[in-house]
PAZAPA-4460 file (N, C-alpha, C; in steps of 0.05 Angstrom, whole numbers, plus 32768, in hexadecimal, padded with zeros to 4 digits):
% residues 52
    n_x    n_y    n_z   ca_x   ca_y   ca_z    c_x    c_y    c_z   seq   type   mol
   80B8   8135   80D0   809C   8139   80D5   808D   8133   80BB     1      X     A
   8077   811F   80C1   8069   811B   80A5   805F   8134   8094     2      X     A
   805D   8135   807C   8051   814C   806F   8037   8153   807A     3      X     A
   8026   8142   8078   800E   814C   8083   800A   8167   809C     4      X     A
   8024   815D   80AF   801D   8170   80C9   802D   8182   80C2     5      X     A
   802E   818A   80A1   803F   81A3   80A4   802A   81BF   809A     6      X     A
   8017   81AB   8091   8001   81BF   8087   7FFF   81D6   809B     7      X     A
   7FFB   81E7   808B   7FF1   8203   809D   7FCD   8203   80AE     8      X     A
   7FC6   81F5   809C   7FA5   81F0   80A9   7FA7   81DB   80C4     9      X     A
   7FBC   81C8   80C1   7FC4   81B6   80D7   7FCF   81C5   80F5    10      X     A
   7FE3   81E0   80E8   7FEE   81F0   80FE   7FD8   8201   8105    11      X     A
   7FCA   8211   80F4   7FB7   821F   8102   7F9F   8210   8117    12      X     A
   7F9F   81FE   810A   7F88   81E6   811F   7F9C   81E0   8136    13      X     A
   7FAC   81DD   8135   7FBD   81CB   8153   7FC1   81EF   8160    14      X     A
   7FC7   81FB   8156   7FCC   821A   8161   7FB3   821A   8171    15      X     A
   7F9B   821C   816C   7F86   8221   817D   7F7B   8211   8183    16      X     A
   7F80   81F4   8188   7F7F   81E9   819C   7F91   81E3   81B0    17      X     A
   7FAA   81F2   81AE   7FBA   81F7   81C2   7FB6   820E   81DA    18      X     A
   7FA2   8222   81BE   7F97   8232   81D8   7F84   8229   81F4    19      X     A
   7F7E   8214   81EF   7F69   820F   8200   7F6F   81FE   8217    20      X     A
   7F65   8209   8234   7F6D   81F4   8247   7F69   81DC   8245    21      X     A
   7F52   81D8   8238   7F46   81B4   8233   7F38   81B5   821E    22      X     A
   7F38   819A   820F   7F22   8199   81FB   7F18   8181   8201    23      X     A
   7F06   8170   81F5   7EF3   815D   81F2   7EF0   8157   81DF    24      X     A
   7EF7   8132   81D4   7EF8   8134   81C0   7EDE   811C   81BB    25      X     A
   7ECE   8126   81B2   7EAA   810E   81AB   7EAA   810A   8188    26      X     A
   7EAC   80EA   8193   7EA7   80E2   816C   7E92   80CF   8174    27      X     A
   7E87   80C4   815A   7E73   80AE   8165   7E88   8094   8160    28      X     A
   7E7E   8080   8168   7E8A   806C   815C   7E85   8063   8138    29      X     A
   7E97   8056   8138   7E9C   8051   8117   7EA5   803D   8113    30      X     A
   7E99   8020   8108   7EA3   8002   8104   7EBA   7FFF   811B    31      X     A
   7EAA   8001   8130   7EB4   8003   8155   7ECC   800A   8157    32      X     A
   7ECC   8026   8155   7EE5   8034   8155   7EE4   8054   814B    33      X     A
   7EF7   8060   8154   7EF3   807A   8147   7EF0   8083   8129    34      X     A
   7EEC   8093   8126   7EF1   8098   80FD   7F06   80A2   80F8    35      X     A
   7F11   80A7   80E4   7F26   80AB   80DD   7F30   80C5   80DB    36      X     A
   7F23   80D0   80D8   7F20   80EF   80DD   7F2E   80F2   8100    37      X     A
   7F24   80E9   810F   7F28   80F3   812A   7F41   80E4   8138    38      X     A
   7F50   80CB   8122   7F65   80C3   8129   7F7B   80D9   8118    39      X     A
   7F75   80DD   810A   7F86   80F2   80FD   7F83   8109   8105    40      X     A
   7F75   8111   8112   7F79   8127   8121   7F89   8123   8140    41      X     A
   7F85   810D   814C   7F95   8106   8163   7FB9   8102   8159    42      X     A
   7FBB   80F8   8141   7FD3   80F9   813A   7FE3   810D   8135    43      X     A
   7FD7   8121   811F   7FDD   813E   811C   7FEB   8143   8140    44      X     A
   7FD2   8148   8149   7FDB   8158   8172   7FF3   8147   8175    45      X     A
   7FEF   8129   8174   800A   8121   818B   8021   812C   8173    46      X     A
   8026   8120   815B   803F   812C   8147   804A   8147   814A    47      X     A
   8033   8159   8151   8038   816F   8150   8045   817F   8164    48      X     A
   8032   8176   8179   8044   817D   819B   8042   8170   81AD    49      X     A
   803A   8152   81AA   8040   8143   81BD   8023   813D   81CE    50      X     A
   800B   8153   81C1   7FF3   814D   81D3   7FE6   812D   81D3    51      X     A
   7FCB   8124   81E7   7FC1   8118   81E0   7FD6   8100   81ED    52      X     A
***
């Protein structure tokens, strides 16, 4: 598992959004595409437990 998703701020974030039946995820676009921020957060979820 990469270091990154071992962070504790990474587990506490994927922890509570595990609580939740659904989330929604709204970015704007960014040089036509998401930002980077919100691909790294999609990565974190799937690495972590497979969401997404």
């Amino acid at each position: 598992m990469p270091e990154a998703i071992r962070k504790k701020s990474h587990q506490k974030w994927t922890a509570k959004i595990n609580s939740f039946d659904e989330f929604v995820l709204v970015t704007p676009e960014y040089k036509h595409g998401i930002p980077e921020v919100s691909k790294k957060m999609q990565s974190i979820l799937y690495l972590q437990n497979g969401m997404i």
